[in-house]
KOLDREN-559960 format. One record per residue (C-alpha): x, y, z; residue in three letters. Coordinates in steps of 0.5 Angstrom, whole numbers. Layout:
REM residues N
xx: X	yy: Y	zz: Z	rest: ALA
...
This chain:
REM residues 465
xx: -79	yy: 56	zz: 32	rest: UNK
xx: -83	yy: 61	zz: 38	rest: UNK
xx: -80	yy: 65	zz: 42	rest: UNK
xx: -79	yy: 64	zz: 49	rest: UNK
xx: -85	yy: 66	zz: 54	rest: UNK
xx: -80	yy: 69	zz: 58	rest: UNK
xx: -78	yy: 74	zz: 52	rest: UNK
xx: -85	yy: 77	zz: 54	rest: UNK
xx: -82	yy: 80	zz: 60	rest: UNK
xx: -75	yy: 82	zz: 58	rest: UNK
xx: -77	yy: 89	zz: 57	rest: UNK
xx: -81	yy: 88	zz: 64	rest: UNK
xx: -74	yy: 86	zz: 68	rest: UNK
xx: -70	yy: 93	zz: 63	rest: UNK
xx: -76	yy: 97	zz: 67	rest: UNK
xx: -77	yy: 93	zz: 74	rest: UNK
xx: -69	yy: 94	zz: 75	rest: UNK
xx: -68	yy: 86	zz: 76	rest: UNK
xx: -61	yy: 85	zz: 73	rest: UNK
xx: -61	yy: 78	zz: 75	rest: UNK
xx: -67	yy: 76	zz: 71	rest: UNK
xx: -65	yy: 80	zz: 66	rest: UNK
xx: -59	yy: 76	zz: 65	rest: UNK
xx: -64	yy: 69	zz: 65	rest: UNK
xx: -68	yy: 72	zz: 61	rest: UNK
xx: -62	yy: 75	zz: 56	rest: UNK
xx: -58	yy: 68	zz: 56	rest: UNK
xx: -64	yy: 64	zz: 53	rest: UNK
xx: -65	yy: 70	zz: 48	rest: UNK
xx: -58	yy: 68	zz: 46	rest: UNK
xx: -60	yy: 60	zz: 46	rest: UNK
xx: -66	yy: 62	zz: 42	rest: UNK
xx: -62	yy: 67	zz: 37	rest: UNK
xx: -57	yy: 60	zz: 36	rest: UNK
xx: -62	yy: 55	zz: 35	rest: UNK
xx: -65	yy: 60	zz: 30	rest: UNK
xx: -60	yy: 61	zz: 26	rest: UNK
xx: -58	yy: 53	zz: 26	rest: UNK
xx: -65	yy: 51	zz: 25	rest: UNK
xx: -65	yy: 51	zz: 17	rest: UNK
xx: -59	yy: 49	zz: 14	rest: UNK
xx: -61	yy: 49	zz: 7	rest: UNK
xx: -55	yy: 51	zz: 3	rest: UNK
xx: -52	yy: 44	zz: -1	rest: UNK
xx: -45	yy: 46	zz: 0	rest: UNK
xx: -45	yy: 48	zz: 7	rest: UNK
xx: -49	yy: 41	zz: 9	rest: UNK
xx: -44	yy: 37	zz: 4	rest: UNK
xx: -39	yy: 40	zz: 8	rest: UNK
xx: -42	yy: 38	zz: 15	rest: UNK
xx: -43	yy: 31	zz: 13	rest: UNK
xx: -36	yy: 30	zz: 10	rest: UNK
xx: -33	yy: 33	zz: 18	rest: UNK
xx: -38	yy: 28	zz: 21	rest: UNK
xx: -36	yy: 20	zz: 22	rest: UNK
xx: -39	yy: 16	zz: 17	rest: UNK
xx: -42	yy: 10	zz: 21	rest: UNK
xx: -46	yy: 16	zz: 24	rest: UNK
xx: -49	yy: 19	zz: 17	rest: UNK
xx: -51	yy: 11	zz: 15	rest: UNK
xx: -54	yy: 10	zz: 22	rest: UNK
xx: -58	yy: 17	zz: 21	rest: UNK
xx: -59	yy: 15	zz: 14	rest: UNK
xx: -62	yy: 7	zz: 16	rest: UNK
xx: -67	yy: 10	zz: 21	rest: UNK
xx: -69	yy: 15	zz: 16	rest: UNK
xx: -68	yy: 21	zz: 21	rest: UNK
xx: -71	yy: 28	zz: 19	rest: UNK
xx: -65	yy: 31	zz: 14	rest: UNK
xx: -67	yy: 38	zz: 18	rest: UNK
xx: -65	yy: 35	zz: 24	rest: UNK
xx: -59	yy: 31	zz: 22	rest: UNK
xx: -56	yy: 37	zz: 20	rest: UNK
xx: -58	yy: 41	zz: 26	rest: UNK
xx: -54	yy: 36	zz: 30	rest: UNK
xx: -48	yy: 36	zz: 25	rest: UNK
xx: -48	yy: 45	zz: 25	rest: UNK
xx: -49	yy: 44	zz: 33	rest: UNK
xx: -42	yy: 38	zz: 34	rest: UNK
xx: -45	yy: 32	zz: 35	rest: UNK
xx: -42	yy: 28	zz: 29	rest: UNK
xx: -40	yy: 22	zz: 31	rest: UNK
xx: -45	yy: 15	zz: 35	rest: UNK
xx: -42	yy: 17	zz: 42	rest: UNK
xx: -43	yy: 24	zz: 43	rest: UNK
xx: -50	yy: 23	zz: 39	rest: UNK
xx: -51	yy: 17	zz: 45	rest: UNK
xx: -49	yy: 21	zz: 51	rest: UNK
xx: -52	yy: 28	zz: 49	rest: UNK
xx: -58	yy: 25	zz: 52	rest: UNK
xx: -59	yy: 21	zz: 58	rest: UNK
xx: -65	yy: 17	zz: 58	rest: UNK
xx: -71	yy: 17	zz: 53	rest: UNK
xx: -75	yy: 22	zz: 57	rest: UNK
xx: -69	yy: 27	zz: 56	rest: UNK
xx: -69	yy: 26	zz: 49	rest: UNK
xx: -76	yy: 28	zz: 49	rest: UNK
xx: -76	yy: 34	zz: 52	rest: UNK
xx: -70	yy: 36	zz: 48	rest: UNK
xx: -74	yy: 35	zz: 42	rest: UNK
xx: -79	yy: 39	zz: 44	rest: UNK
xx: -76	yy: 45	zz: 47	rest: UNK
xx: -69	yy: 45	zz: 43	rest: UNK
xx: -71	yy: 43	zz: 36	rest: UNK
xx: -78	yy: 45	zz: 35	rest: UNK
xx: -81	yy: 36	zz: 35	rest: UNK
xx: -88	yy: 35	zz: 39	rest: UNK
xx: -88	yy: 28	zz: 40	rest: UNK
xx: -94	yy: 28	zz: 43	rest: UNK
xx: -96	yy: 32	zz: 37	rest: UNK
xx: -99	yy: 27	zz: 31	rest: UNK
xx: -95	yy: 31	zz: 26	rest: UNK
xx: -89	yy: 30	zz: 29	rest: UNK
xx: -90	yy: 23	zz: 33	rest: UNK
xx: -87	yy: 19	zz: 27	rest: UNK
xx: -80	yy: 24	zz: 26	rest: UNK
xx: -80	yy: 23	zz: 34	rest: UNK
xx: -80	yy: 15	zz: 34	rest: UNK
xx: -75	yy: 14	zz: 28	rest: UNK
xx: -71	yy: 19	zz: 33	rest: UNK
xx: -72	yy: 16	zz: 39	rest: UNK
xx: -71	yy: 8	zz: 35	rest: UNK
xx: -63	yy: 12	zz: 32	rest: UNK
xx: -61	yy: 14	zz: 39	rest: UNK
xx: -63	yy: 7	zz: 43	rest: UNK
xx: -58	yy: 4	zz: 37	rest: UNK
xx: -53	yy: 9	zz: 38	rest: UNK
xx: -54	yy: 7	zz: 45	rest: UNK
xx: -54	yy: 0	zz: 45	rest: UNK
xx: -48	yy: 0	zz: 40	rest: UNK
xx: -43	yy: 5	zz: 43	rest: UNK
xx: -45	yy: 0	zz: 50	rest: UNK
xx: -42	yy: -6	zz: 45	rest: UNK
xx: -37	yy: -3	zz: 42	rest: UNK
xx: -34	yy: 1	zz: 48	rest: UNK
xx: -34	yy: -7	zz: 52	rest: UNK
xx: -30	yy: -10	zz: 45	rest: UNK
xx: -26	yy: -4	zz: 44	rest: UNK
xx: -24	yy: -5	zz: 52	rest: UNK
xx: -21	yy: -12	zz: 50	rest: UNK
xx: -18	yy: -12	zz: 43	rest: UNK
xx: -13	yy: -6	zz: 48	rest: UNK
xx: -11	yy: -10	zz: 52	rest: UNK
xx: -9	yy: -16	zz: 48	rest: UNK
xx: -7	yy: -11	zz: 42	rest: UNK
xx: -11	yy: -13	zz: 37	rest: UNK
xx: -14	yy: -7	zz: 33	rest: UNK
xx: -21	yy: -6	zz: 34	rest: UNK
xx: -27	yy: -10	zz: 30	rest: UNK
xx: -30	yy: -5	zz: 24	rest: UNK
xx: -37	yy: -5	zz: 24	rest: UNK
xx: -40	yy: -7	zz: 17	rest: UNK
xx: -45	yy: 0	zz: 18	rest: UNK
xx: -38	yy: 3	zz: 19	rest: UNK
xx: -35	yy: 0	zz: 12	rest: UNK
xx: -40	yy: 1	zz: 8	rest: UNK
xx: -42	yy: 8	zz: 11	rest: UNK
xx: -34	yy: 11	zz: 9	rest: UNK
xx: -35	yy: 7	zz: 2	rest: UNK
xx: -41	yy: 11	zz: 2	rest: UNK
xx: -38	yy: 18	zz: 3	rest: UNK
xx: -32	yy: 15	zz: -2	rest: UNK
xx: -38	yy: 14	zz: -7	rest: UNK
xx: -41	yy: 21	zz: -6	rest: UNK
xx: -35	yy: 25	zz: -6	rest: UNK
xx: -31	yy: 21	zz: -11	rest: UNK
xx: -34	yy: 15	zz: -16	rest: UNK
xx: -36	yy: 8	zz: -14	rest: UNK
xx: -30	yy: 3	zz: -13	rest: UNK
xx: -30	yy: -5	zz: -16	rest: UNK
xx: -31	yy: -10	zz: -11	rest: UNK
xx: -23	yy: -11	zz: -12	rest: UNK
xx: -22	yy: -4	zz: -12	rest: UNK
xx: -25	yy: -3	zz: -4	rest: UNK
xx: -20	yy: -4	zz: 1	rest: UNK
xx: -22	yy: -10	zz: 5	rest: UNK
xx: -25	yy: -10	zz: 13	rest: UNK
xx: -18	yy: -14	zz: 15	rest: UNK
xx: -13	yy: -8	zz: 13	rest: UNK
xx: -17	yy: -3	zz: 15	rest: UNK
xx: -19	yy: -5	zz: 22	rest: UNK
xx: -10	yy: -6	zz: 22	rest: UNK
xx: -10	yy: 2	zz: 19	rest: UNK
xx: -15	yy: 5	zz: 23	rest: UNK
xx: -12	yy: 2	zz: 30	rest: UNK
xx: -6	yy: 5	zz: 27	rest: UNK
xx: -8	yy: 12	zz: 26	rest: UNK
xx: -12	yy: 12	zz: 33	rest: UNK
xx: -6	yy: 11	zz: 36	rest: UNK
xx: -1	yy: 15	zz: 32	rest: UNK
xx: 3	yy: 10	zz: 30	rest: UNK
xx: 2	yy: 10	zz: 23	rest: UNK
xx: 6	yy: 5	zz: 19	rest: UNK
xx: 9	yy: 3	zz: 11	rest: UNK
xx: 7	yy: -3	zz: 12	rest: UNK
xx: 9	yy: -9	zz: 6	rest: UNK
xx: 5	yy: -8	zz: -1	rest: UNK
xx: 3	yy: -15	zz: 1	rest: UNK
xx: -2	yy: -13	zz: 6	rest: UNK
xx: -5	yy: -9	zz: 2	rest: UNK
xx: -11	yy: -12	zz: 0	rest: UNK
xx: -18	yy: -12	zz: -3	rest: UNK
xx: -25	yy: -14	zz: -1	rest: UNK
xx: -24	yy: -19	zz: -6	rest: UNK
xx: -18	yy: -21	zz: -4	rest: UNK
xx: -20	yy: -21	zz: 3	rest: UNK
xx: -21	yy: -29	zz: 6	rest: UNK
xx: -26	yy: -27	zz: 13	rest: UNK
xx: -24	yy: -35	zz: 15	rest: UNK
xx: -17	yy: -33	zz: 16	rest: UNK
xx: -17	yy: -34	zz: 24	rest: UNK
xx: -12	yy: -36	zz: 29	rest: UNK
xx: -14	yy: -39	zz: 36	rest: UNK
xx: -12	yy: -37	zz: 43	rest: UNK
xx: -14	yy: -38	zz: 50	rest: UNK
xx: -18	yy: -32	zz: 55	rest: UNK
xx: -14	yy: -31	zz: 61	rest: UNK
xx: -21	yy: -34	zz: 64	rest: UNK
xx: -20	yy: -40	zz: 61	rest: UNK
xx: -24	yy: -40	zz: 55	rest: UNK
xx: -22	yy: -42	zz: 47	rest: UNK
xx: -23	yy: -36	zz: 43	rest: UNK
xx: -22	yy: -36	zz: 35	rest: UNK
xx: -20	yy: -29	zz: 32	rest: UNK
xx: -18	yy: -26	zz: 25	rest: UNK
xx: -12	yy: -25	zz: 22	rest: UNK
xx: -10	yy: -22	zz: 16	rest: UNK
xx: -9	yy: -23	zz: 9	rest: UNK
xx: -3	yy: -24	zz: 5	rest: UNK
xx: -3	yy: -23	zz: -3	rest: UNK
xx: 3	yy: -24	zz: -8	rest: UNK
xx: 8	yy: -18	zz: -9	rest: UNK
xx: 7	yy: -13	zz: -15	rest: UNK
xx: 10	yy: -17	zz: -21	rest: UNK
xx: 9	yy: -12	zz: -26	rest: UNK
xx: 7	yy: -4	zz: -27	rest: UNK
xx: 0	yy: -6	zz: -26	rest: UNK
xx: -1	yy: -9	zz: -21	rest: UNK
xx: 4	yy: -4	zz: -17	rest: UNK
xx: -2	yy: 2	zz: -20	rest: UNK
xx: -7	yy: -3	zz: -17	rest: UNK
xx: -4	yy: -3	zz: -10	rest: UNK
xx: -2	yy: 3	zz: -9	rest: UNK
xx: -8	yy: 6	zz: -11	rest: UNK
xx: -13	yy: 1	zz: -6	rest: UNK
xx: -7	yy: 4	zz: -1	rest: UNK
xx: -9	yy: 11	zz: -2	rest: UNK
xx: -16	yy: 9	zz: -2	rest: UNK
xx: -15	yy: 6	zz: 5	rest: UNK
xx: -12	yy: 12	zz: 7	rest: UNK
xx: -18	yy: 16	zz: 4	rest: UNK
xx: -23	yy: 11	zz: 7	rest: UNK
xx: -19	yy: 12	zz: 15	rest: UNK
xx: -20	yy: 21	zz: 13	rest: UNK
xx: -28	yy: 20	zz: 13	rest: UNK
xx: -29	yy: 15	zz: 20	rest: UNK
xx: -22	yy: 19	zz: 24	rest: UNK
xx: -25	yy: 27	zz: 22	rest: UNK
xx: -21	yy: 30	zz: 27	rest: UNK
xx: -15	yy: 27	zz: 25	rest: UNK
xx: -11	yy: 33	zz: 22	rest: UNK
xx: -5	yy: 28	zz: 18	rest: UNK
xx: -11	yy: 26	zz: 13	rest: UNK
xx: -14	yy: 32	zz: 12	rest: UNK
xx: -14	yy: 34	zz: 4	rest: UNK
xx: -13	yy: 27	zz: 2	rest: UNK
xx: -15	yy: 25	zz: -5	rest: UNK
xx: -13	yy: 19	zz: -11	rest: UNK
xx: -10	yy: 25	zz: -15	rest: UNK
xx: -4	yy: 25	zz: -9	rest: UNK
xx: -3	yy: 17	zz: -10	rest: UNK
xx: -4	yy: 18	zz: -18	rest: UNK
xx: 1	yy: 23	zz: -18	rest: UNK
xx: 5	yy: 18	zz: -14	rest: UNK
xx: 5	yy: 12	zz: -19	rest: UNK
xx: 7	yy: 17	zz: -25	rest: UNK
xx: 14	yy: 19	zz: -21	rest: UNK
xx: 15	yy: 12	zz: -20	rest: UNK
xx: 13	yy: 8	zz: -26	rest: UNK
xx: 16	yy: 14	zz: -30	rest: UNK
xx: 22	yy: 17	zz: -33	rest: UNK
xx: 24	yy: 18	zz: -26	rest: UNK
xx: 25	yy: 11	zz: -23	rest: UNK
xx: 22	yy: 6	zz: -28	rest: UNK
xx: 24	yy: 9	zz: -34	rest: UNK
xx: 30	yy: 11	zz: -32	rest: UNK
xx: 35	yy: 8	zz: -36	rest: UNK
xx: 44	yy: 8	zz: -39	rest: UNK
xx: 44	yy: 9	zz: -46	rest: UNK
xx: 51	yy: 8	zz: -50	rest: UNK
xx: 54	yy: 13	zz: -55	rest: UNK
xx: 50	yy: 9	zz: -61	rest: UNK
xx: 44	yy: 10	zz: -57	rest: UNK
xx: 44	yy: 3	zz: -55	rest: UNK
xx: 40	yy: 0	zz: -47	rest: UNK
xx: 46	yy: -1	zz: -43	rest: UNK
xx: 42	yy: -3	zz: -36	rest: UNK
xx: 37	yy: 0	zz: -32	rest: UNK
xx: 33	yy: -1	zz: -25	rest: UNK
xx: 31	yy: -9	zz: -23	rest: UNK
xx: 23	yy: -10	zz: -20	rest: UNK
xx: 26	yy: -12	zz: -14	rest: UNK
xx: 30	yy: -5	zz: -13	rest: UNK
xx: 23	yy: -1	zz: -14	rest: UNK
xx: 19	yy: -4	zz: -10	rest: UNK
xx: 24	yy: -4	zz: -4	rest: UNK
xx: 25	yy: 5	zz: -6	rest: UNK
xx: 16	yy: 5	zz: -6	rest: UNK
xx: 16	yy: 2	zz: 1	rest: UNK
xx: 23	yy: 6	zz: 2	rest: UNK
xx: 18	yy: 12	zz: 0	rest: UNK
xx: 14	yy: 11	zz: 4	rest: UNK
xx: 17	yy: 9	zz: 11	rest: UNK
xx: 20	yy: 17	zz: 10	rest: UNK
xx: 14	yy: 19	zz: 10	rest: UNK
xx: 12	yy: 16	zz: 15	rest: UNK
xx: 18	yy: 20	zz: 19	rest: UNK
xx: 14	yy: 26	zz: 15	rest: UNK
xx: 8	yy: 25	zz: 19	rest: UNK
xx: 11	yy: 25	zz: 26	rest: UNK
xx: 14	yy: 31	zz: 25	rest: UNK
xx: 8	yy: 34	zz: 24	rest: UNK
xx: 6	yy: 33	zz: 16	rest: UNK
xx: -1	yy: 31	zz: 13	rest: UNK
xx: -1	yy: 25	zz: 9	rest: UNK
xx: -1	yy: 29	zz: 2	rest: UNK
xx: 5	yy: 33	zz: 5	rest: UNK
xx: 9	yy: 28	zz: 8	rest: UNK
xx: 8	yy: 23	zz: 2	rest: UNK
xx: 10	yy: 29	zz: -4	rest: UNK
xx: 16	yy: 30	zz: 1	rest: UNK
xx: 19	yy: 24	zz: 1	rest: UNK
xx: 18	yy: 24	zz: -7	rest: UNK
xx: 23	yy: 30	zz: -7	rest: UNK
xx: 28	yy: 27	zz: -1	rest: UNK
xx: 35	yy: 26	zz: -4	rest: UNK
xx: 38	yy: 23	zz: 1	rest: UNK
xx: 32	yy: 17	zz: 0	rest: UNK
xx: 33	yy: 17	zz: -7	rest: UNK
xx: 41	yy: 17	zz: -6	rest: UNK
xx: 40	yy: 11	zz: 0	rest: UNK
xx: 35	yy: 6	zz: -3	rest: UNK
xx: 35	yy: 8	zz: -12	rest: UNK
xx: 41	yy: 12	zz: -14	rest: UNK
xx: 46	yy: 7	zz: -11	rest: UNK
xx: 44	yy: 1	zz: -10	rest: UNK
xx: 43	yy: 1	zz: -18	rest: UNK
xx: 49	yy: 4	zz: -19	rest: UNK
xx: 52	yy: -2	zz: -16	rest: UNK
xx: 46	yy: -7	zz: -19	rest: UNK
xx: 49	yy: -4	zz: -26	rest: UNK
xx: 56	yy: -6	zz: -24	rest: UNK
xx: 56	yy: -13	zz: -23	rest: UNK
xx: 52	yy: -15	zz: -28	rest: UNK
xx: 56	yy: -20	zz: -33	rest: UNK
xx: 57	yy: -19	zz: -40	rest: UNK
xx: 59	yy: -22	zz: -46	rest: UNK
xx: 66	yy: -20	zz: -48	rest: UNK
xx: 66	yy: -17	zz: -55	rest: UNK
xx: 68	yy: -20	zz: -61	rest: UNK
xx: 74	yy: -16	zz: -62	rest: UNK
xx: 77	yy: -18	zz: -56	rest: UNK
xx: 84	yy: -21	zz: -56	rest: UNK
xx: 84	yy: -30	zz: -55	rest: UNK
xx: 87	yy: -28	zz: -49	rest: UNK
xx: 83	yy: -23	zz: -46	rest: UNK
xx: 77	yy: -28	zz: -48	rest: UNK
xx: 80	yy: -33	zz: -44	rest: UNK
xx: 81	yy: -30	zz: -39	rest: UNK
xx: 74	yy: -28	zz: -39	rest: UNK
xx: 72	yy: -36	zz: -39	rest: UNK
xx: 76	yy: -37	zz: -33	rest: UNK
xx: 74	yy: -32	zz: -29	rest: UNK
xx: 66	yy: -34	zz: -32	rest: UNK
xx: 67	yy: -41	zz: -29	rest: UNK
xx: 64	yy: -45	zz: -23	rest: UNK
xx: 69	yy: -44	zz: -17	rest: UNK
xx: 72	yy: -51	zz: -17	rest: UNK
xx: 79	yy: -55	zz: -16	rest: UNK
xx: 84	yy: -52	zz: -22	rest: UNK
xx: 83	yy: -48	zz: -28	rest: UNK
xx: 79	yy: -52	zz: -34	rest: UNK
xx: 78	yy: -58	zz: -30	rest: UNK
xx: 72	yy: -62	zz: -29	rest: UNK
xx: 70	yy: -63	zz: -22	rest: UNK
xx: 66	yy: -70	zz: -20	rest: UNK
xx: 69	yy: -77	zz: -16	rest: UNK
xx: 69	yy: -80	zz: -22	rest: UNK
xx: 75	yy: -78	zz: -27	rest: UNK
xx: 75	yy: -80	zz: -35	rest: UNK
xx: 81	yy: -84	zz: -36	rest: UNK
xx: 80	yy: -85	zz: -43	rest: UNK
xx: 77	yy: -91	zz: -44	rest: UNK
xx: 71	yy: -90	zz: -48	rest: UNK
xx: 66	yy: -89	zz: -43	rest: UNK
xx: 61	yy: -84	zz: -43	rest: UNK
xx: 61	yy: -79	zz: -36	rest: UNK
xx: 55	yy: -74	zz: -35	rest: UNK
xx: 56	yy: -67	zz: -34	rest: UNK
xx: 54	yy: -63	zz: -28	rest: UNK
xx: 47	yy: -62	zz: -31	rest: UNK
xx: 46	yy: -69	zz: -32	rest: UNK
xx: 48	yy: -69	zz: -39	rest: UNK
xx: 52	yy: -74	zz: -43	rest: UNK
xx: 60	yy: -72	zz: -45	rest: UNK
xx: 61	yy: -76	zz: -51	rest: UNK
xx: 68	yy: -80	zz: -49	rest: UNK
xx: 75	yy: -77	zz: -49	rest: UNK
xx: 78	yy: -77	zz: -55	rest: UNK
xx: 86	yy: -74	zz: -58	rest: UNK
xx: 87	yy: -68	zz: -62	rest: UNK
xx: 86	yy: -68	zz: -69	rest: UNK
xx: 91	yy: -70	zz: -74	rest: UNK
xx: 96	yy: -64	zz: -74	rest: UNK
xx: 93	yy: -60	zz: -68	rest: UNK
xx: 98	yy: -56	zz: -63	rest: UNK
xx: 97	yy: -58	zz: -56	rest: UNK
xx: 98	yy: -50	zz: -53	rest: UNK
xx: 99	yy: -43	zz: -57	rest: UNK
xx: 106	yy: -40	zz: -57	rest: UNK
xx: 103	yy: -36	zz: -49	rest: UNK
xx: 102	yy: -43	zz: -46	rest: UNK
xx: 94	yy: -43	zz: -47	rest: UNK
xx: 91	yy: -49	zz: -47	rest: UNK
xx: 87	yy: -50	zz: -55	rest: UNK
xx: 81	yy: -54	zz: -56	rest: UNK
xx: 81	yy: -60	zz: -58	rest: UNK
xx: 74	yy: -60	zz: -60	rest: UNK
xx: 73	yy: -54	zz: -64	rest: UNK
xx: 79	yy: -56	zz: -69	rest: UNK
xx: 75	yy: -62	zz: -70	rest: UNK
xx: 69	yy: -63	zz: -76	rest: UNK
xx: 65	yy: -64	zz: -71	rest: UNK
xx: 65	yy: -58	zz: -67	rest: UNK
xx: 66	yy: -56	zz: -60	rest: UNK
xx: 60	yy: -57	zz: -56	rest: UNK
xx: 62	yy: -55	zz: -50	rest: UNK
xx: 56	yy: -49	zz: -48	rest: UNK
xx: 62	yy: -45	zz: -44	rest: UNK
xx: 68	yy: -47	zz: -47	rest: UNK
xx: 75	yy: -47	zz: -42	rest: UNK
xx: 80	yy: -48	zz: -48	rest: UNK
xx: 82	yy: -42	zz: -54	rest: UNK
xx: 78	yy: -43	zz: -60	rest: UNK
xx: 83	yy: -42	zz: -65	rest: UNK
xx: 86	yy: -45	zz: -70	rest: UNK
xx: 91	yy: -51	zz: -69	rest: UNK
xx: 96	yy: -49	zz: -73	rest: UNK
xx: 98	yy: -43	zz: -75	rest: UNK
xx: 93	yy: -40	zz: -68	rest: UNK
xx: 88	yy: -36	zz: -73	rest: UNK
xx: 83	yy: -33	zz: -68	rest: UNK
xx: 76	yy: -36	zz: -68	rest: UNK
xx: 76	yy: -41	zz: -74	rest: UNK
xx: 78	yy: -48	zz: -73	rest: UNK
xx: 85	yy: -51	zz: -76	rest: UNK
xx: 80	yy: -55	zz: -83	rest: UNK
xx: 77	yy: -49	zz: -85	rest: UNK
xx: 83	yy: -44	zz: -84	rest: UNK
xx: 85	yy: -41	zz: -91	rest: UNK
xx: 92	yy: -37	zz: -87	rest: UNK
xx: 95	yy: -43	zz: -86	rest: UNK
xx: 92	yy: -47	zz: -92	rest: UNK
xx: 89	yy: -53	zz: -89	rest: UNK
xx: 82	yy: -51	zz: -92	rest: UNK
């Protein structure tokens, strides 16, 4: 870069006593000074990191034209980061050229520079044109509340930066264009949400036919998008796969929304760590053992799913309060009284009304009882409910599942009728032919001398085997 002819009468000015050409003169010195100082920026890790403050529609619109790398850094270094400020920096081709030439050392009238000049001139009229486009639809989609269209150029731009930063990602494992123009439109507005593991979708995932119909306040019908639904997680994988396109979208958001200070930091490693704490010994793994070493109970999927979305809606609160994402998702991790509400709780009580089988030592009695309380909730105690009653006659009746129940019969020859506590003894069981029933409202004892759990023909106590 040459100096400035005015530098030539600096010492002139010193000399003559003007101190007010001094001060022109000095400023452009100054001007001079910075642009040389920007005017190479040579080291890897200080353009990596330029590139990663700007958006990343803006690097892929600089990239497509083919732009000088020199140049595109000297915008960077001097804050021109997005395709706004890069459209409204200049305000006609004529000072976009004047510029060129005085700030950043190209002659487009000049035949070595006439080509860098060109595809210069042909990124910013695009960036004009675009920012033109843009602002008109982002105009409309606020006043019908509808998140704003993402550009291909912008999803392929922070898929790009994710790539170069990262590793590549799997067609299935890129967040979709649907679920990142609703977490863009978010982020914007400072209204993060913990959206539904079912609005988290993948590119592949992601059906672009999805449209709805509405009608214009001037009459006309238009058809917009709407998003897509999945299934929700119904094993460990598919959670991991979830919350890591989740993450991915955050992570995504963080290279268009650079100056948004809640996505600062963020990596796959946050959301990895994420997914260790709820599929491991913590949440998933967490389970009651008996005295012999035995599984008792342990967390449902349902009651899972609902403390992950319960994690993520603290860390929601986090973020308001002035937390990044990274610091805000760890908190919620930690927070006891989300982990009591949504997990702690909630399993103990899951636990407590799980119905089990009573044991083999239990008293005829006490496992009476517990057939009792195990039946269907009907008029009177071990009677079959229906319009129909079974008088007896030989005629087959059908059980509630649609079953036939073999016909009424007598008690076998010597069978009591009741136990010494007035309990009802099954008939059936005492039988040759067994009982039958899958869930039995009579004593399985012996009809004769009430020996628990055999039947009267094979009992050795009362002598009748």
């Amino acid at each position: 870069m040459c100096p400035p002819p005015t530098l030539r009468i600096v010492f002139g000015t010193i000399v003559s006593g003007n101190f007010v050409l001094f001060i022109v003169v000095f400023r452009d010195f100054l001007v001079y000074i910075a642009m040389a100082l920007i005017a190479e920026v040579t080291d890897v890790t200080v353009q990596e990191e330029l590139s990663r403050s700007a958006s990343a529609d803006f690097i892929c619109l600089l990239d497509r034209k083919e732009v000088d790398e020199k140049f595109k850094f000297r915008l960077l270094a001097i804050g021109i980061k997005t395709v706004e400020v890069f459209a409204a920096s200049f305000k006609d081709e004529a000072d976009l050229t004047e510029s060129l030439k005085a700030n950043f050392g190209i002659d487009p009238t000049a035949i070595a520079d006439r080509a860098k000049a060109a595809r210069i001139t042909v990124a910013w009229q695009s960036a004009k044109t675009r920012m033109v486009k843009q602002l008109e639809q982002d105009g409309d989609n606020e006043v019908r509340r509808m998140p704003k269209d993402v550009p291909h150029s912008v999803l392929s731009g922070m898929q790009a930066n994710f790539e170069i930063k990262f590793w590549a990602l799997d067609e299935d494992r890129r967040p979709g264009r649907s679920y990142m123009e609703r977490k863009l439109d978010e982020l914007e507005r400072d209204e993060l949400k913990a959206e539904t593991l079912e609005e988290v979708v993948s590119q592949k995932e992601d059906d672009p036919h999805a449209l709805k119909t509405e009608w214009k306040a001037d009459g006309q019908l238009r058809a917009i998008r709407v998003g897509t639904k999945v299934p929700l997680p119904r094993n460990p994988e598919e959670l991991r796969r979830r919350i890591m396109l989740l993450g991915s979208g955050l992570i995504y958001a963080s290279f268009q929304l650079v100056n948004k200070p809640s996505l600062k930091g963020l990596a796959p490693q946050d959301f990895t760590e994420y997914l260790e704490y709820l599929l491991g010994e913590h949440v998933a793994g967490l389970a009651c053992h008996s005295a012999d070493g035995g599984f008792i109970s342990g967390p449902s999927w349902p009651l899972i799913l609902s403390y992950e979305h319960a994690i993520r809606k603290r860390m929601v609160y986090y973020v308001e309060k002035g937390k990044t994402i990274k610091a805000a998702l760890k908190a919620a991790q930690e927070d006891p009284v989300t982990k009591e509400r949504y997990f702690t709780t909630p399993l103990c009580v899951e636990g407590a009304s799980k119905k089990r089988p009573p044991p083999q030592e239990l008293h005829t009695e006490q496992a009476f009882k517990y057939y009792q309380t195990g039946l269907p909730k009907g008029k009177g105690k071990g009677k079959d409910k229906g319009k129909g009653k079974d008088k007896g006659n030989g005629k087959s009746k059908k059980n509630r599942n649609g079953t036939r129940r073999p016909p009424k019969t007598g008690p076998p020859q010597g069978c009591a009728e009741k136990n010494p506590e007035g309990y009802n003894i099954c008939y059936g069981f005492n039988s040759t032919e067994g009982c039958t029933r899958p869930k039995c409202a009579f004593l399985h004892i012996c009809g004769k001398c009430f020996a628990a759990n055999v039947p009267m023909h094979r009992c050795k106590r009362c002598g009748t085997a």
